[in-house]
N, C-alpha and C positions, 0 to 999 in steps of 0.2 A: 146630740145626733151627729155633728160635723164631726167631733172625735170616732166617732163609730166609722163615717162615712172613710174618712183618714184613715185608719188604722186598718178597716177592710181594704181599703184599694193599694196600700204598702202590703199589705199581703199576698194579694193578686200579684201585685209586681214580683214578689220576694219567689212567690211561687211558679210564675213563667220565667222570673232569670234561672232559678233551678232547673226549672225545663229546657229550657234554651240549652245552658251547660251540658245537661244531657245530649241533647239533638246531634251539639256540637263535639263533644268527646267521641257518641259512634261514627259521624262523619269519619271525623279524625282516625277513627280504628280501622274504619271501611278503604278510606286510602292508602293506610299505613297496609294492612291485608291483601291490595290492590298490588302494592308495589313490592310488595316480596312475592308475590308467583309471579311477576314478569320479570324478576330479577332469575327466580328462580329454572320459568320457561326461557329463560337467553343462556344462565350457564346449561343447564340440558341440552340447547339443541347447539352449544359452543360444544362441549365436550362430545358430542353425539358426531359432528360437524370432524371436530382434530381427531377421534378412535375412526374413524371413516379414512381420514388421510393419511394417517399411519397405516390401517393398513393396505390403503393401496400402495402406498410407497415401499413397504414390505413387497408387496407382493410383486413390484416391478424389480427391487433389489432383487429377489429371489431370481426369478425370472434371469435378472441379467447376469448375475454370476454364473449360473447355471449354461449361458448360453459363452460364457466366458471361459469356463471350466472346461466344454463340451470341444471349446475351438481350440485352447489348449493344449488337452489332449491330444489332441488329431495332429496335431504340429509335429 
C-alpha cells in the first residue's frame, strides 16, 4: 500500500508540475502579447506624432516661400 501511496502522490506532483508549466508558458505568452501592442501603440503614435510634423513644417515652408516669392516679385 506505501507503493501505491508513492507512486499516486509522484503522479500528483508529475501532474501539477505539468500544470504549473502550463500556467507559466501562458503567463509568459500573455506578456510577451502585452509588450508587442505597446511597442506597437508607441511606434503608431511616434510615426502619427513625425507625419504631423512634417507636415506642418511643409506647410510653413510653403507658406514662407510663397511670402518670399510674393516680396520678391514686388521688388
Amino acid at each position: 500500500m506505501v507503493t501505491n501511496v508513492k507512486s499516486l502522490l509522484e503522479t500528483v506532483k508529475t501532474v501539477e508540475d505539468e500544470a504549473a508549466r502550463g500556467t507559466r508558458a501562458l503567463e509568459s505568452s500573455i506578456d510577451a502579447i502585452g509588450h508587442e501592442i505597446r511597442v506597437n501603440i508607441s511606434m503608431f503614435l511616434l510615426l502619427s506624432n513625425t507625419e504631423y510634423i512634417l507636415n506642418a513644417a511643409c506647410f510653413e515652408l510653403k507658406y514662407r516661400f510663397k511670402y518670399i516669392f510674393n516680396f520678391v516679385s514686388h521688388v
